[in-house]
Each structure stands twice: as structure tokens, then as C-alpha cells.
mmCIF file of the N, C-alpha and C atoms, coordinates in Angstrom:
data_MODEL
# 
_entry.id   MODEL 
# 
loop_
_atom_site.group_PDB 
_atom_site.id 
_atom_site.type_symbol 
_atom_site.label_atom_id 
_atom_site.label_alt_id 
_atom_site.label_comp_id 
_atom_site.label_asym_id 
_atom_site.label_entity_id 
_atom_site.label_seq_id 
_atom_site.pdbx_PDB_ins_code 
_atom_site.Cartn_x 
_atom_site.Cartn_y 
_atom_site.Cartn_z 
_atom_site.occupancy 
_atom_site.B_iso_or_equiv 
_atom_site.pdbx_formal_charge 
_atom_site.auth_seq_id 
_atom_site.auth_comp_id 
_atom_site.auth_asym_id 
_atom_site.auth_atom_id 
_atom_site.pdbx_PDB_model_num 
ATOM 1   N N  . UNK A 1 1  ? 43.823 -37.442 -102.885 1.00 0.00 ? 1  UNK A N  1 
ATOM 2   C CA . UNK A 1 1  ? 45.191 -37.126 -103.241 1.00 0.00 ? 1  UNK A CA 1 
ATOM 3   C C  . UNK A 1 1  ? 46.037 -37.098 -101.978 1.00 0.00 ? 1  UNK A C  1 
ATOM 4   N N  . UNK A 1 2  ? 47.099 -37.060 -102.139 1.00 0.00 ? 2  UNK A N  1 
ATOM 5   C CA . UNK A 1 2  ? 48.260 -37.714 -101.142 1.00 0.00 ? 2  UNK A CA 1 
ATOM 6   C C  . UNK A 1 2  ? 49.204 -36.405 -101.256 1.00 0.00 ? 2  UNK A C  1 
ATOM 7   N N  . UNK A 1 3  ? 50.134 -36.296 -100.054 1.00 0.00 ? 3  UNK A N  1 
ATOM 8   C CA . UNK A 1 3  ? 51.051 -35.275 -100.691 1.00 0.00 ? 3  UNK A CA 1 
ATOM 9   C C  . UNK A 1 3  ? 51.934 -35.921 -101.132 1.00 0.00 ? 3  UNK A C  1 
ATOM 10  N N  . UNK A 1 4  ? 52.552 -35.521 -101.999 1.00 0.00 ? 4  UNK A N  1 
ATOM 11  C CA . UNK A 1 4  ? 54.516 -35.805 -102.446 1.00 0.00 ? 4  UNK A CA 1 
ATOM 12  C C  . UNK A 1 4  ? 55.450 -35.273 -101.986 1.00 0.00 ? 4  UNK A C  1 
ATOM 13  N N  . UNK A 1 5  ? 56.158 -36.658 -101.606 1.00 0.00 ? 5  UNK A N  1 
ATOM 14  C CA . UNK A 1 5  ? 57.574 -35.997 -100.689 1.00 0.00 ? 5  UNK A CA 1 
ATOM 15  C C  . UNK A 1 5  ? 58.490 -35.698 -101.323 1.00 0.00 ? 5  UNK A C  1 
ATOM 16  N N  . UNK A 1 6  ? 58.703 -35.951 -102.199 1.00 0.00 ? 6  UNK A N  1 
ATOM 17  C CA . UNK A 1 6  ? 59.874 -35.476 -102.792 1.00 0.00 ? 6  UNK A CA 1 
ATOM 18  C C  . UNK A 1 6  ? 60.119 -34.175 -103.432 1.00 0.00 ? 6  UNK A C  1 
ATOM 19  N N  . UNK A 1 7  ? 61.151 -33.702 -104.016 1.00 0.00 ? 7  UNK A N  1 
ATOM 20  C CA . UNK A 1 7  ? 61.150 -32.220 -103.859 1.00 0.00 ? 7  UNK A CA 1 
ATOM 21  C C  . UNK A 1 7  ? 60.408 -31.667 -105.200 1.00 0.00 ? 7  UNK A C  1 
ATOM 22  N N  . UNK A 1 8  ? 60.085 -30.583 -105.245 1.00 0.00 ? 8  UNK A N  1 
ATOM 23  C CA . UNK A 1 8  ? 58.824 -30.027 -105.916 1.00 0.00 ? 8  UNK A CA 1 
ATOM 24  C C  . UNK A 1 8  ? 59.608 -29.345 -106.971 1.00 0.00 ? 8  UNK A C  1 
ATOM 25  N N  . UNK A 1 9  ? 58.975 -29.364 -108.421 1.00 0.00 ? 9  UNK A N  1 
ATOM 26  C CA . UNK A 1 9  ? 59.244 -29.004 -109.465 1.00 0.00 ? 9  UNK A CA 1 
ATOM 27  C C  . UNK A 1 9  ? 60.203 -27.989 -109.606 1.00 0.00 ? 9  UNK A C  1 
ATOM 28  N N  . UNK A 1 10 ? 59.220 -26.620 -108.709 1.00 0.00 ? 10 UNK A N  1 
ATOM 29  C CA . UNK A 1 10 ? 58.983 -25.242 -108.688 1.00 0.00 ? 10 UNK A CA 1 
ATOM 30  C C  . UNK A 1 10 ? 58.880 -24.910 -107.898 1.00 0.00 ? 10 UNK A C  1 
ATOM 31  N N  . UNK A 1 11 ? 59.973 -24.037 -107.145 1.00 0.00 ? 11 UNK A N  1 
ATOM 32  C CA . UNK A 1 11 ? 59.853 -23.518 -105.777 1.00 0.00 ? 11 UNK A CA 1 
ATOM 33  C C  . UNK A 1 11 ? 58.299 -22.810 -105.566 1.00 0.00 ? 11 UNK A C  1 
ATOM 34  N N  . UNK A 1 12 ? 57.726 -23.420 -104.764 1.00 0.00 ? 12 UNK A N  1 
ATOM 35  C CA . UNK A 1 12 ? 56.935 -22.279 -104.477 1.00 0.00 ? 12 UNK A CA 1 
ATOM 36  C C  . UNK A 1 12 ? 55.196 -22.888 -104.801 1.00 0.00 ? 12 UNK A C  1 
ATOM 37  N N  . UNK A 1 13 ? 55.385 -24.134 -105.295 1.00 0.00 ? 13 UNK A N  1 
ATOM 38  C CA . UNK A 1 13 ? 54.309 -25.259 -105.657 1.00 0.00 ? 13 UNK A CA 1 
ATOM 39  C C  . UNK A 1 13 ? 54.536 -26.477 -105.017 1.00 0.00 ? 13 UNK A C  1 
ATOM 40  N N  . UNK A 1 14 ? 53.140 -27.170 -104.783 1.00 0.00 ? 14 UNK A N  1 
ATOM 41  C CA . UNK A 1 14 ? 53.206 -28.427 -103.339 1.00 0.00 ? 14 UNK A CA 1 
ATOM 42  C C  . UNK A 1 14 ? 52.505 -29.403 -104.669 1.00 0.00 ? 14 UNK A C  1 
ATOM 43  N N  . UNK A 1 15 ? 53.373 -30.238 -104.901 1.00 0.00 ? 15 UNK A N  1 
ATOM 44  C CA . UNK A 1 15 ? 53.061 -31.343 -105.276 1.00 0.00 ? 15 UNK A CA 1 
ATOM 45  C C  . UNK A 1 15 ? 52.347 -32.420 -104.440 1.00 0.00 ? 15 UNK A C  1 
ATOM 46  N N  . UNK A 1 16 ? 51.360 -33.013 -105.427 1.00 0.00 ? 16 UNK A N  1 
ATOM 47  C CA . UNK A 1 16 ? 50.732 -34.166 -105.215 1.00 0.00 ? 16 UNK A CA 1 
ATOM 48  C C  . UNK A 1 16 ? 50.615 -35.475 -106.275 1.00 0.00 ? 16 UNK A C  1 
ATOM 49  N N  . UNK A 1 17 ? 50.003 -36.613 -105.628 1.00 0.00 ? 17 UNK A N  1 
ATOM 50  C CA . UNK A 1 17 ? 49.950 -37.775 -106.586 1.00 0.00 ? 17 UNK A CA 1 
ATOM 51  C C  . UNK A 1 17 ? 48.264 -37.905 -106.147 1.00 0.00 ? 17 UNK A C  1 
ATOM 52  N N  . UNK A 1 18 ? 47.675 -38.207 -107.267 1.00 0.00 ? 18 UNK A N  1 
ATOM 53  C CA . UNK A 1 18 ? 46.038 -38.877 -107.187 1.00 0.00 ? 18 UNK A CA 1 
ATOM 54  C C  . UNK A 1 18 ? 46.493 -40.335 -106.673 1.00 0.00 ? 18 UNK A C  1 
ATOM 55  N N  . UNK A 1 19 ? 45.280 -40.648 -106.447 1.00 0.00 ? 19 UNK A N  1 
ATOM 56  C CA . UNK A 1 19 ? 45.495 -42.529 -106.197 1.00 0.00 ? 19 UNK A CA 1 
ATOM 57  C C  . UNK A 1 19 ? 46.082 -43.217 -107.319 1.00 0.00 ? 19 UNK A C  1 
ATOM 58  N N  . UNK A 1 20 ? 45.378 -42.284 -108.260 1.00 0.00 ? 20 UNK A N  1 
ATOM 59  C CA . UNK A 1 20 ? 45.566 -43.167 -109.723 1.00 0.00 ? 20 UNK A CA 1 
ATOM 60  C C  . UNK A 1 20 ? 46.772 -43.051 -110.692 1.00 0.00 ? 20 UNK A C  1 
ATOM 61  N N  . UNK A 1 21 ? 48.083 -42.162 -109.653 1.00 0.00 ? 21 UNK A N  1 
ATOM 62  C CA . UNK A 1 21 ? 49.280 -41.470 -109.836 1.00 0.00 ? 21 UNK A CA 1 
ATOM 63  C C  . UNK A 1 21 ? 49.364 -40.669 -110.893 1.00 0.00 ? 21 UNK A C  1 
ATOM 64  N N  . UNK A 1 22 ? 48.108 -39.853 -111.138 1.00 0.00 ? 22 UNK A N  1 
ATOM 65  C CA . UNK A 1 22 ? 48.351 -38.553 -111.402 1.00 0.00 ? 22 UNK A CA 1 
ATOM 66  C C  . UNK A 1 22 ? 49.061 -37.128 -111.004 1.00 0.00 ? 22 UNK A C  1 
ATOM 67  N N  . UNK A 1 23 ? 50.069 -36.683 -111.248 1.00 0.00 ? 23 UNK A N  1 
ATOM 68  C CA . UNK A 1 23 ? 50.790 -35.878 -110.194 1.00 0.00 ? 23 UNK A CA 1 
ATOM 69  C C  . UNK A 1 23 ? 49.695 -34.140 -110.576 1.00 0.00 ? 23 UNK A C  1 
ATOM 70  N N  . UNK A 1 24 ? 49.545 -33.709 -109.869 1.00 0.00 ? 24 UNK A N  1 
ATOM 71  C CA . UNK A 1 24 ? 48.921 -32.380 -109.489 1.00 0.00 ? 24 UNK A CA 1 
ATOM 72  C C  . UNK A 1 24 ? 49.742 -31.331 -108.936 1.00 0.00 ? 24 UNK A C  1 
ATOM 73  N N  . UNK A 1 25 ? 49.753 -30.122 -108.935 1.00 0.00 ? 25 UNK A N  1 
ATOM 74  C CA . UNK A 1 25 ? 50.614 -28.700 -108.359 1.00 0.00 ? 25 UNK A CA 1 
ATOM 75  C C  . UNK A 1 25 ? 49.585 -27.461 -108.236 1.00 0.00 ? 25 UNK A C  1 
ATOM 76  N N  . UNK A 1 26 ? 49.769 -27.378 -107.061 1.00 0.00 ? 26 UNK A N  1 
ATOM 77  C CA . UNK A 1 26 ? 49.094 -26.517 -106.424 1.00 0.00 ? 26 UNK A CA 1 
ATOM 78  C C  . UNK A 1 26 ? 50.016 -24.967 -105.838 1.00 0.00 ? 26 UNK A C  1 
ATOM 79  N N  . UNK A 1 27 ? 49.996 -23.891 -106.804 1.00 0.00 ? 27 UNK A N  1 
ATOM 80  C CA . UNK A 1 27 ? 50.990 -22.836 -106.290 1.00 0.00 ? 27 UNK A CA 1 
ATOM 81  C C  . UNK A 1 27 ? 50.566 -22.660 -104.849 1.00 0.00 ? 27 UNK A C  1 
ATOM 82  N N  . UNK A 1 28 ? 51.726 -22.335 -104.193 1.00 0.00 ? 28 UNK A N  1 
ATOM 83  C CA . UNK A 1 28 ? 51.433 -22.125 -102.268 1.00 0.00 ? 28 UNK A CA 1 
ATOM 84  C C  . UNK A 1 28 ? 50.822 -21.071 -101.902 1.00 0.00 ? 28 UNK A C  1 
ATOM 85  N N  . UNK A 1 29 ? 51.199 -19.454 -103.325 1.00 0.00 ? 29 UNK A N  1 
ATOM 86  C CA . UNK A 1 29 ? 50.836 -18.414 -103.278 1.00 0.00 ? 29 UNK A CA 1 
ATOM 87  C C  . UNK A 1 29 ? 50.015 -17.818 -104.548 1.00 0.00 ? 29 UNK A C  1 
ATOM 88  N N  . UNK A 1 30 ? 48.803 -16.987 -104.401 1.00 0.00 ? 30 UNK A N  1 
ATOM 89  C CA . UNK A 1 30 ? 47.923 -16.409 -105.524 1.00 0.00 ? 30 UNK A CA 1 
ATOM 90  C C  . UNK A 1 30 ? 48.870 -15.741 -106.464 1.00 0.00 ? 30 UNK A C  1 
ATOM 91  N N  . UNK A 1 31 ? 48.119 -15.941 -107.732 1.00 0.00 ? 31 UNK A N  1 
ATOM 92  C CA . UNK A 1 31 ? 48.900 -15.119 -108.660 1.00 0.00 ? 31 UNK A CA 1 
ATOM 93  C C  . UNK A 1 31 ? 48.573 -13.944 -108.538 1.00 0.00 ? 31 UNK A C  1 
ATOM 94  N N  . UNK A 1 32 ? 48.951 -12.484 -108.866 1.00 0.00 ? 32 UNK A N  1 
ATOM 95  C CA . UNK A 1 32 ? 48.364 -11.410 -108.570 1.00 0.00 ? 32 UNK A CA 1 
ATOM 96  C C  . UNK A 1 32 ? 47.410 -11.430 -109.671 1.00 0.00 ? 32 UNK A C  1 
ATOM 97  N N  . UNK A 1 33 ? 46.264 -10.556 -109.153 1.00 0.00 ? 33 UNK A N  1 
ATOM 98  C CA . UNK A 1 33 ? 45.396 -10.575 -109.875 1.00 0.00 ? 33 UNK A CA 1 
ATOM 99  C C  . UNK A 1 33 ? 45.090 -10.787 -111.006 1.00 0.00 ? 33 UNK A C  1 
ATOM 100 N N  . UNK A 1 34 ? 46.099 -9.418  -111.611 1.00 0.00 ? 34 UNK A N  1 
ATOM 101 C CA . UNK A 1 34 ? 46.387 -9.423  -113.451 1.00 0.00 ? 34 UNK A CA 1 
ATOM 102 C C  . UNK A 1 34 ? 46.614 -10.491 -113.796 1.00 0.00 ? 34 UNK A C  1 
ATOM 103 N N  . UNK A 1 35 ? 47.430 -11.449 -113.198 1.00 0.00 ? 35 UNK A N  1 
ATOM 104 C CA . UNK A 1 35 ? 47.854 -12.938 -113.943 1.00 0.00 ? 35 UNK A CA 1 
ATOM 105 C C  . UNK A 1 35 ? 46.478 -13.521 -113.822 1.00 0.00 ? 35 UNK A C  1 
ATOM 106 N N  . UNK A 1 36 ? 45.928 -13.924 -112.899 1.00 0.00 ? 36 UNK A N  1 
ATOM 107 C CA . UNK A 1 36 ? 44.892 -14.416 -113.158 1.00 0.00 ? 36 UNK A CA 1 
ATOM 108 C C  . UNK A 1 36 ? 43.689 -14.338 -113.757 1.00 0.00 ? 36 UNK A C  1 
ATOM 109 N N  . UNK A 1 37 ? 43.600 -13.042 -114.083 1.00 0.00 ? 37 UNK A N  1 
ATOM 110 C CA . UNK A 1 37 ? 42.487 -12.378 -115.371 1.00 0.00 ? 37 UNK A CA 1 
ATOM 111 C C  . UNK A 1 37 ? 43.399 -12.810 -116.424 1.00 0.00 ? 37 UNK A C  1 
ATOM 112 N N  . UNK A 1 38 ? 44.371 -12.875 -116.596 1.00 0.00 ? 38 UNK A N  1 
ATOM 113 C CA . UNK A 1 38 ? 45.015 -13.182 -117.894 1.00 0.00 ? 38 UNK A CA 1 
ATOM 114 C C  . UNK A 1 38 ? 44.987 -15.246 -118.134 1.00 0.00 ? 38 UNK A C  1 
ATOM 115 N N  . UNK A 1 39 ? 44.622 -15.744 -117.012 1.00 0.00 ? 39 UNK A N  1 
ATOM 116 C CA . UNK A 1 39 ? 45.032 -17.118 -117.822 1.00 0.00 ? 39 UNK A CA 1 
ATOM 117 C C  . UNK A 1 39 ? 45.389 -17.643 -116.596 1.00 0.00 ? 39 UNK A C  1 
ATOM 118 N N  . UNK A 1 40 ? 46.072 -17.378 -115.775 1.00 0.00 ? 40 UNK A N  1 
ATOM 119 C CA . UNK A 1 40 ? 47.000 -18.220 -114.984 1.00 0.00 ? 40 UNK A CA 1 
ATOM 120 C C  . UNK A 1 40 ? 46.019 -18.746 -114.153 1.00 0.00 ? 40 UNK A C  1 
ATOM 121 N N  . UNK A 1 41 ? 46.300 -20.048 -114.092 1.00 0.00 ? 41 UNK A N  1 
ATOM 122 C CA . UNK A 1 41 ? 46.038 -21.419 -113.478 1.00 0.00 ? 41 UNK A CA 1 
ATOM 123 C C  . UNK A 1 41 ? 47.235 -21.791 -112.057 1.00 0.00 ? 41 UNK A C  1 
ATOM 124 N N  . UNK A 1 42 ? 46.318 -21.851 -110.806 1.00 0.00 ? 42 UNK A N  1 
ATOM 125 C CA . UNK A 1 42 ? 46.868 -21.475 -109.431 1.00 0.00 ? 42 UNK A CA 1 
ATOM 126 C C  . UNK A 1 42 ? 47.187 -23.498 -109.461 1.00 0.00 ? 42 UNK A C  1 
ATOM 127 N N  . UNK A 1 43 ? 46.460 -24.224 -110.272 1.00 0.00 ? 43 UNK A N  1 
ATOM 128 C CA . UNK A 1 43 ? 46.130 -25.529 -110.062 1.00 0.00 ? 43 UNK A CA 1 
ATOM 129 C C  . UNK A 1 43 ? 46.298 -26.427 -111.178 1.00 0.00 ? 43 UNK A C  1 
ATOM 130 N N  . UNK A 1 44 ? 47.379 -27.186 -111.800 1.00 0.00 ? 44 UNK A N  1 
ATOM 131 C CA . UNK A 1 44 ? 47.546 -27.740 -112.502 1.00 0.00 ? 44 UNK A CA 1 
ATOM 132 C C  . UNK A 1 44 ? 48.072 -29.408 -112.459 1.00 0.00 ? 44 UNK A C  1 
ATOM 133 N N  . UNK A 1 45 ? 47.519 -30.134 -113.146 1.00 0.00 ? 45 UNK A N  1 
ATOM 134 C CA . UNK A 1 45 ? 48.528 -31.606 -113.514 1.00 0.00 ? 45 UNK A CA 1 
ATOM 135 C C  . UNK A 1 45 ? 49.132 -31.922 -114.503 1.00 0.00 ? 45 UNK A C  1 
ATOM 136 N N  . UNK A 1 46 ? 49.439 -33.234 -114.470 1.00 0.00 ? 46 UNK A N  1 
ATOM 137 C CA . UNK A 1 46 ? 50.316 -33.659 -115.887 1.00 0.00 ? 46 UNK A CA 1 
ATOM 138 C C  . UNK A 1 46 ? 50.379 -35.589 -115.480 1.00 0.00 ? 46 UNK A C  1 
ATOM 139 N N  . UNK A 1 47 ? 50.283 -35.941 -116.637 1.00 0.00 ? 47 UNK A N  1 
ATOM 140 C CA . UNK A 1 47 ? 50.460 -37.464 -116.484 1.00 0.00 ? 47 UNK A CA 1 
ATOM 141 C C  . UNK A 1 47 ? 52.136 -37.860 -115.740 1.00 0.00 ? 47 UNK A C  1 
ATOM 142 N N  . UNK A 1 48 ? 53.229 -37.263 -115.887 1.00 0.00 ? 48 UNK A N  1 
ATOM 143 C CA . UNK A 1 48 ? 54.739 -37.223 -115.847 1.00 0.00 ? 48 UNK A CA 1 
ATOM 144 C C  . UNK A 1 48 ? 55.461 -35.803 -115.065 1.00 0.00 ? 48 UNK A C  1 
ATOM 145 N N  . UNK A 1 49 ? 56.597 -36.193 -114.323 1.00 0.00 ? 49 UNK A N  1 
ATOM 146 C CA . UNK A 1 49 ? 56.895 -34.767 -113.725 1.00 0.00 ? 49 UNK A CA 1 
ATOM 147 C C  . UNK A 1 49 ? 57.649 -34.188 -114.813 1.00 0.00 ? 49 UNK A C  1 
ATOM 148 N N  . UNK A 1 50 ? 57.551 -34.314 -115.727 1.00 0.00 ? 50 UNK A N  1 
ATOM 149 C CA . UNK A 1 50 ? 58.242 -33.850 -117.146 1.00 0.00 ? 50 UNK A CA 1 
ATOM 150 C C  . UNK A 1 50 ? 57.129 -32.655 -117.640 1.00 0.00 ? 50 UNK A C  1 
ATOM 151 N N  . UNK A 1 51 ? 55.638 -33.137 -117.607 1.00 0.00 ? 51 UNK A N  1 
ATOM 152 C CA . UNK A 1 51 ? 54.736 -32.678 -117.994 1.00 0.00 ? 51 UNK A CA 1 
ATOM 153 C C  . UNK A 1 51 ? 54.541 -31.598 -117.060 1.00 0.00 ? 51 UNK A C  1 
ATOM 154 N N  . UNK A 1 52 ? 54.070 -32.022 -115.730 1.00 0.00 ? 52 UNK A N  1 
ATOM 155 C CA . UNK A 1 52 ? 54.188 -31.199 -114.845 1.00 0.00 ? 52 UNK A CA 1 
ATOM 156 C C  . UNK A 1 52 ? 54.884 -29.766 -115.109 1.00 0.00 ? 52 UNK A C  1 
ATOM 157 N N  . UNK A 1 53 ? 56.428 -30.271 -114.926 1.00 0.00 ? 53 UNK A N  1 
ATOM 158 C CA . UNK A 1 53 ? 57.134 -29.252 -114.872 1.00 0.00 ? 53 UNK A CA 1 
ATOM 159 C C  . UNK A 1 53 ? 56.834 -27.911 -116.357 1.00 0.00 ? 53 UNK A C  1 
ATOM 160 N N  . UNK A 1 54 ? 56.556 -28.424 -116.763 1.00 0.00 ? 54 UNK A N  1 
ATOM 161 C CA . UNK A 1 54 ? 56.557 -27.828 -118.476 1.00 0.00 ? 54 UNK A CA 1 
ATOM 162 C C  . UNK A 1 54 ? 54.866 -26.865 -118.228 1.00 0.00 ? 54 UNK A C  1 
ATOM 163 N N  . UNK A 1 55 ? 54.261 -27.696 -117.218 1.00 0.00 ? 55 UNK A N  1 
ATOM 164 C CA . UNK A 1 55 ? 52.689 -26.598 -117.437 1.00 0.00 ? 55 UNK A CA 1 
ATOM 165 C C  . UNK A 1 55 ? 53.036 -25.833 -116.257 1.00 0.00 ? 55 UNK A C  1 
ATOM 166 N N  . UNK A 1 56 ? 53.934 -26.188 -115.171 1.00 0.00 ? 56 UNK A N  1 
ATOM 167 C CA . UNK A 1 56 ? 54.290 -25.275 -114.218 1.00 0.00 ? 56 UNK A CA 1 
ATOM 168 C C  . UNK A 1 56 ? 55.047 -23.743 -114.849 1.00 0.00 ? 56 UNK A C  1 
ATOM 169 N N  . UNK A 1 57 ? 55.760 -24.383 -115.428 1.00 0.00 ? 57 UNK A N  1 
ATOM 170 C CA . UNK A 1 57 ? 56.822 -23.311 -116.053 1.00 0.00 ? 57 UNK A CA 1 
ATOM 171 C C  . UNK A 1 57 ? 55.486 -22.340 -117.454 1.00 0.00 ? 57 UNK A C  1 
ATOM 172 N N  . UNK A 1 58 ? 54.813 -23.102 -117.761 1.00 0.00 ? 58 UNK A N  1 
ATOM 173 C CA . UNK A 1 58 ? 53.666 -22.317 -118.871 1.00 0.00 ? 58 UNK A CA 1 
ATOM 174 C C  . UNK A 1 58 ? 52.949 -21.201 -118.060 1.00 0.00 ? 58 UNK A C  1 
ATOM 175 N N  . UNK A 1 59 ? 52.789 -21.758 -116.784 1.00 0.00 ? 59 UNK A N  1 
ATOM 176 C CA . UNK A 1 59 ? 51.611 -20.667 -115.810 1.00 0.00 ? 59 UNK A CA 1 
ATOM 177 C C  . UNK A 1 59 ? 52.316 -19.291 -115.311 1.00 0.00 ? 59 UNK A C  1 
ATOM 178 N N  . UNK A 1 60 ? 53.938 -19.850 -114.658 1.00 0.00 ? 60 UNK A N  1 
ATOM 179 C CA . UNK A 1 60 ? 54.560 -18.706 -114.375 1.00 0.00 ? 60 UNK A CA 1 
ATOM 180 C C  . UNK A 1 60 ? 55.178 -17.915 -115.427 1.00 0.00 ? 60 UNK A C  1 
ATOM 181 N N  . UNK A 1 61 ? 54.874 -18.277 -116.536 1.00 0.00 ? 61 UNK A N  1 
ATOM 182 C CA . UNK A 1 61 ? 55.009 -17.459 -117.784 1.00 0.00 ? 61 UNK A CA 1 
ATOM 183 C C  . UNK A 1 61 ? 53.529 -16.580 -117.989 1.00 0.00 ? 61 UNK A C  1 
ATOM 184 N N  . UNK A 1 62 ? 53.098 -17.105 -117.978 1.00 0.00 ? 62 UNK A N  1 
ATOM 185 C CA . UNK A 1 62 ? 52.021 -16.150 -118.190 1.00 0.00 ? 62 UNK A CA 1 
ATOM 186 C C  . UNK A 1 62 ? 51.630 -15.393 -116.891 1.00 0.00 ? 62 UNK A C  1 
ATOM 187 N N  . UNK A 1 63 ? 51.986 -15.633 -116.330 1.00 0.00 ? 63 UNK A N  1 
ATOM 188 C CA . UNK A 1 63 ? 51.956 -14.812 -114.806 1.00 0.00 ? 63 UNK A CA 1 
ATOM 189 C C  . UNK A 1 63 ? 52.783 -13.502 -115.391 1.00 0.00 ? 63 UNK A C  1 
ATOM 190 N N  . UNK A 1 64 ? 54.306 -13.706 -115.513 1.00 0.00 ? 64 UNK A N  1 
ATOM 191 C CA . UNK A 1 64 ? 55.290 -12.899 -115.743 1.00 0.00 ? 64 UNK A CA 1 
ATOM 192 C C  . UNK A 1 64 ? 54.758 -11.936 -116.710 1.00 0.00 ? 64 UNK A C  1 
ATOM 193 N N  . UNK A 1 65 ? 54.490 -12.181 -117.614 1.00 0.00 ? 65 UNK A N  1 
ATOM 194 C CA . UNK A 1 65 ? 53.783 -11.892 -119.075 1.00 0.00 ? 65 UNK A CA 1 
ATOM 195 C C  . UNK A 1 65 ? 53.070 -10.431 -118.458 1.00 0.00 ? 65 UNK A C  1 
ATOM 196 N N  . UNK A 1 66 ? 51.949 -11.098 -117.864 1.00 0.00 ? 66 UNK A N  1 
ATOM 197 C CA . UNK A 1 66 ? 50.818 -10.412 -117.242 1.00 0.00 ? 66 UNK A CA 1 
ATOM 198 C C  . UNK A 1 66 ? 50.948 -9.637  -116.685 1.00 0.00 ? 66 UNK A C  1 
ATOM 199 N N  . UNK A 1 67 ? 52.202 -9.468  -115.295 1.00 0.00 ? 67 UNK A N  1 
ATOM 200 C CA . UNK A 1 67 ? 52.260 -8.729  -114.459 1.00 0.00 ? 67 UNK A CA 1 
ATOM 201 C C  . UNK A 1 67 ? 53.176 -7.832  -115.232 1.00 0.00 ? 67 UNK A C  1 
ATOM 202 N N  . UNK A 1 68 ? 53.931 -8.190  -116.300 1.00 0.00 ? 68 UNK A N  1 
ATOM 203 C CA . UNK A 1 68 ? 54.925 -7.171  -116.994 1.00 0.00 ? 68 UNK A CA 1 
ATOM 204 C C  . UNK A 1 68 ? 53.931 -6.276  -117.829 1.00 0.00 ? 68 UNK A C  1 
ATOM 205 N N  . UNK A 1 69 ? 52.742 -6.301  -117.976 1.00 0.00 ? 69 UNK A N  1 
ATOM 206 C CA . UNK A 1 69 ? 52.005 -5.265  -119.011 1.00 0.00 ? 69 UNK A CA 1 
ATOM 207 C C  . UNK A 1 69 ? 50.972 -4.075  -117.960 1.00 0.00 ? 69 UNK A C  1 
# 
């Protein structure tokens, strides 16, 4: 995987492309714990930055979720 230059979905996540231009997102920072016993995924892709953006925005929801209980 390669990095991507261009600007990133989600502040705070480093985009990438596979060879095979799969785009990938990697949060820069851990979720706190609770989120991550709850679900949250530090590491996600998507075929499209459409997709992307939409499982980016799913994780920091359940982050939020998590850390709000």
C-alpha cells in the first residue's frame, strides 16, 4: 500500500490506496478503550471514497456511542 496524497476523508485518519486501488483508513489515534470493546475498528476500507467515508463516519459513531455510555 502506498500513501494518499490527497486530503483525507476524516480529520484525524491517513488514507491509503492498495496496488489494486483499494482505498484503506487507518485512524492516526486509538479509540479509547470502551470504543474498542464496543466495535470500533482503528482500520478500515471501501472500494470508493464515498464508501470509505460512510465506514469512517460508522466507526466514529460507534466510538461516540461508546464513550457516551
Amino acid at each position: 500500500m502506498t500513501d494518499r496524497k490527497s486530503t483525507t476523508p476524516t480529520e484525524g485518519w491517513r488514507v491509503m490506496t492498495s496496488d489494486r486501488g483499494r482505498l484503506w483508513a487507518t485512524r492516526e489515534r486509538a479509540f479509547p478503550s470502551a470504543a474498542e470493546d464496543a466495535g470500533a475498528a482503528r482500520t478500515v476500507d471501501g472500494d470508493d471514497l464515498a464508501e470509505l467515508c460512510r465506514v469512517i463516519a460508522e466507526q466514529e459513531s460507534l466510538a461516540a456511542l461508546a464513550s457516551a455510555s
